[in-house]
N, C-alpha and C positions, 0 to 999 in steps of 0.2 A: 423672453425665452430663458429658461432656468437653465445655469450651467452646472453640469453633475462634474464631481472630481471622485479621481478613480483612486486610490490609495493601497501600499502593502501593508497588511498585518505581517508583523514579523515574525509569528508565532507560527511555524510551520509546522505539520506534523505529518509523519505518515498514517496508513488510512488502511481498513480492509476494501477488497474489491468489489465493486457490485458486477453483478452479470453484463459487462460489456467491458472487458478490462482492455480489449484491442489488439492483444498478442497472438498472434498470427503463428501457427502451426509452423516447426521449424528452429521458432525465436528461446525456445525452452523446453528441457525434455519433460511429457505429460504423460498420464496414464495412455496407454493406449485406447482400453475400452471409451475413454474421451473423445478421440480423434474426430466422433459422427457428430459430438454434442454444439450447440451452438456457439460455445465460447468454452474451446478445451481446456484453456487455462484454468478459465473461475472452475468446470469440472471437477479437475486434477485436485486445483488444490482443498476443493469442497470434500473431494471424494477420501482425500490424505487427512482431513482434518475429525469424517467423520470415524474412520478408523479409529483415531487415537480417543475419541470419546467413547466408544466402545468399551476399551480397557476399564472403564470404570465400573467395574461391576462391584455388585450388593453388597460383593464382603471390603472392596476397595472404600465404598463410601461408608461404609461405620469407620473402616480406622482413618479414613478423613475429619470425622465427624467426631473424633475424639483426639484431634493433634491441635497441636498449636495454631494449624492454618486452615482452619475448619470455613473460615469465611472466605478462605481465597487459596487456591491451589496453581502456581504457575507451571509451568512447564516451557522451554524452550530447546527447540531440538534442528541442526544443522546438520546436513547429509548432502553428499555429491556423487552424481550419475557420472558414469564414464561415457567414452564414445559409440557404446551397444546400448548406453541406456541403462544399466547392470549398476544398482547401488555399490560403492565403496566402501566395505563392512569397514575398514581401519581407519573411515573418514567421518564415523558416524559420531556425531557430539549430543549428550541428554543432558541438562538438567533441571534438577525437580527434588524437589523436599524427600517426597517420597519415595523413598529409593523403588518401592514394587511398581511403582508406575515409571519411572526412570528404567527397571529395565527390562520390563515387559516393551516399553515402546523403542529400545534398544533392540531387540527381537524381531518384534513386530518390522522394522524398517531393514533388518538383515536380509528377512524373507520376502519384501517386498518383488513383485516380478521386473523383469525390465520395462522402463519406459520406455517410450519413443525419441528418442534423443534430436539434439539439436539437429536442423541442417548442416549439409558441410559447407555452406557458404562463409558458416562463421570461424575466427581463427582455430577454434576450439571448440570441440561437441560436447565436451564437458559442461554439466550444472550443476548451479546450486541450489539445493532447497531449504532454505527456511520459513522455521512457525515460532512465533510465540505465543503461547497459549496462555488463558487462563481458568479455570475451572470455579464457581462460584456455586453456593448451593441456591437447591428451591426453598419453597416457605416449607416448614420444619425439619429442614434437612433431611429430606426422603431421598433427593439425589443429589447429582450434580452438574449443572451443564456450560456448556463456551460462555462466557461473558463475552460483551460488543467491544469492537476493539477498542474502545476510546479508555476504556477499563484494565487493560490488557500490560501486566508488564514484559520488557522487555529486554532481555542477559542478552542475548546476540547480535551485536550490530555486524556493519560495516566497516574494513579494515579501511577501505578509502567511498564516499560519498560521491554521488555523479557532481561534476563540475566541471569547469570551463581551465585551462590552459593559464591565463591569464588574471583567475581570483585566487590568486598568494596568500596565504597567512594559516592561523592556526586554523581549526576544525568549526568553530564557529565563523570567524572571519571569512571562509571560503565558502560557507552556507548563507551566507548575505547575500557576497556577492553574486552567487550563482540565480537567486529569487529575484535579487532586483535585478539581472539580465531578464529572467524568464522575465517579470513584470512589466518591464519594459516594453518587448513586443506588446503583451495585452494592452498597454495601455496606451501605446500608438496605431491599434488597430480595431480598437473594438468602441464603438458609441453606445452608451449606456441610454437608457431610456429615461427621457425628460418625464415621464408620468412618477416618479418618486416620490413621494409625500412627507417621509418622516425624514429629519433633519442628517440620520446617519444609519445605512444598513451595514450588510456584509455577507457575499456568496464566497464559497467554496469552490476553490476549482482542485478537483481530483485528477493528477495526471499522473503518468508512467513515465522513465526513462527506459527505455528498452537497452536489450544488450548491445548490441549495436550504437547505444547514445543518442537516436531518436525519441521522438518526443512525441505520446501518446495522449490524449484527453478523454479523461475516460467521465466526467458527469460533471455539471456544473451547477448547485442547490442554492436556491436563492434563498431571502430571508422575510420580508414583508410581503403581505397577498399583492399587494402594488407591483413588486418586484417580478412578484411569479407569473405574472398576468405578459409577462415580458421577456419571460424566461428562454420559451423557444426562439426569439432570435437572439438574445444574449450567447446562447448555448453554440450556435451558427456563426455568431460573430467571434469565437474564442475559438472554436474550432477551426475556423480560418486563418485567425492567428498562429495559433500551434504550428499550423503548417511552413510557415514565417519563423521558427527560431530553432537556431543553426544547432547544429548535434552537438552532444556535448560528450565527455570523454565519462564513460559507460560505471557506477557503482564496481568494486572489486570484492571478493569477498576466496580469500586462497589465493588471488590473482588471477582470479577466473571473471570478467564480467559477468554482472548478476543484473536480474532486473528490480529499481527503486521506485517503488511508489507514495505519492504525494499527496497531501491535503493544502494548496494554497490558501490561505481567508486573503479574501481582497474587500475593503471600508470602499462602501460609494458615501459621498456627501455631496450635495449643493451647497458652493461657495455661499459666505455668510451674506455676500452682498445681496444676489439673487434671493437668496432663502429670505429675507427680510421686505422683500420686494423694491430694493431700490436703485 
C-alpha cells in the first residue's frame, strides 16, 4: 500500500471568490437587490465590481492608452457601511494613478444606496468593504477590462490578519503559525487517495475566515487527472475537517472585523520508500 504525505506550501495567498463563498446573509452588509441571489455575497461584490468597470468609458481608455500605465491600471478602494447599511462618505479611501477614475469612483461609492447591514448578532453592524482591482487592456488596446486576481495588485491590506491568540511574533511569523495550525487539522483528518501517480502534486484549498473567526471552505482544486478522479471525496474530507478547527480571532481592518480570504497550496507526495516500491 502506497503511503501519501500531506505537506504545507508556505506560499499562501489570497484568492477571488468563486460562487460559493458560504457567507451567510447577516455575516456582511450586501446589496440588497442581492439578498434573493444564491450566494449574496459573491453578488454584492460582483455587482460593486461591475460598477466600477463601467467608469471606464472610451474617452477614459485613450488617456489610459497614452500614460505610463497603459498595460496595467490598478485601483484600490476601502469604504465602510454603518449600522443602516449607509456608506461612510469620510470613510471612503481611492487609489489609482488616474486621478479621473480615482474620483469618479469616489462618487460613484458616495452615492451608493444603503446595503443591507450586518445582523445585530454581531458586536458591531458596521463593514468593511474592500477591492483591489486591476484594469489590463484587450489586444490593440480598444478597451479595458478586470484582470484575474492572481494578476491583481494590492495597496490595501489588513491592519491585523486573522490569527490564533497564541502565534506571537512579527506579521510573517504569526501567518506560519496560524497555516500550520489550519494544516494541522487537515492533515489529521483527511486521507488522501492512494491512486496518485506522479511523485509530487499539490491542491489548493480556498477558505474564508468569517467575521465572527469561523472558518469557511469554500473549494478545493486538485492538480493531476489522478487527482481529480478523487477530488469529490478529498473535497468532503476537508470539509469535514474545516468543521474541526477552533475559531480563530477575526482579520481587523479600522478595528472593525472584516472577512479574509485564503488560497492554502497543500504538496501530497508518496514517501520515497513506497514510491520506489520497497
Amino acid at each position: 500500500m502506497k503511503s501519501v504525505l500531506l505537506t504545507l506550501a508556505l506560499a499562501v495567498c489570497f484568492f477571488s471568490l468563486a460562487q460559493n463563498s458560504g457567507i451567510k446573509q447577516g455575516d456582511q452588509a450586501l446589496f440588497k437587490e442581492c439578498l434573493n441571489q444564491e450566494d449574496p455575497y459573491f453578488c454584492t461584490n460582483e455587482s460593486f465590481k461591475n460598477l466600477i468597470s463601467k467608469l471606464i468609458t472610451p474617452t477614459l481608455t485613450q488617456e489610459i492608452k497614452n500614460s505610463t500605465y497603459k498595460d496595467g491600471l490598478d485601483i484600490s478602494i476601502l469604504f465602510i457601511s454603518d449600522e443602516q447599511g449607509k456608506v461612510i462618505r469620510e470613510d471612503i479611501e481611492v487609489y489609482c494613478e488616474n486621478k479621473n477614475l480615482q474620483a469618479s469612483a469616489r462618487y460613484l461609492i458616495s452615492k451608493l444606496p444603503a446595503f443591507e447591514p450586518k445582523s445585530d448578532k454581531h458586536l458591531t453592524r458596521q463593514s468593511v468593504h474592500v477591492y483591489n482591482l486591476t484594469f489590463i487592456p484587450t489586444p490593440g488596446y480598444e478597451s479595458y477590462m478586470l484582470a484575474p486576481p492572481l494578476l491583481t495588485n494590492k495597496r490595501i491590506g489588513y491592519e491585523r490578519l486573522a490569527t490564533y491568540k497564541n502565534c506571537e511574533g512579527d506579521l510573517h511569523e504569526s501567518q506560519i503559525c496560524f497555516h500550520k495550525k489550519v494544516f494541522e487539522v487537515i492533515r489529521k483528518n483527511v486521507t488522501l487517495p492512494e491512486t496518485l501517480v506522479s511523485y509530487t502534486d499539490q491542491i489548493n484549498v480556498f477558505y474564508l475566515v468569517n467575521t465572527d473567526g469561523s472558518f469557511i471552505l469554500v473549494d478545493v482544486i486538485g492538480g493531476t487527472q489522478e487527482l481529480h478522479k478523487e477530488t469529490k471525496k478529498l473535497k468532503e474530507d476537508i470539509k469535514r475537517a474545516f468543521t474541526k478547527i477552533p475559531p480563530a480571532q477575526p482579520a481587523l481592518i479600522r478595528g472593525i472585523p472584516t472577512i479574509q480570504d485564503f488560497n492554502l497550496p497543500v504538496k501530497t507526495s508518496m514517501t520515497i520508500k513506497n514510491y520506489y516500491g520497497n
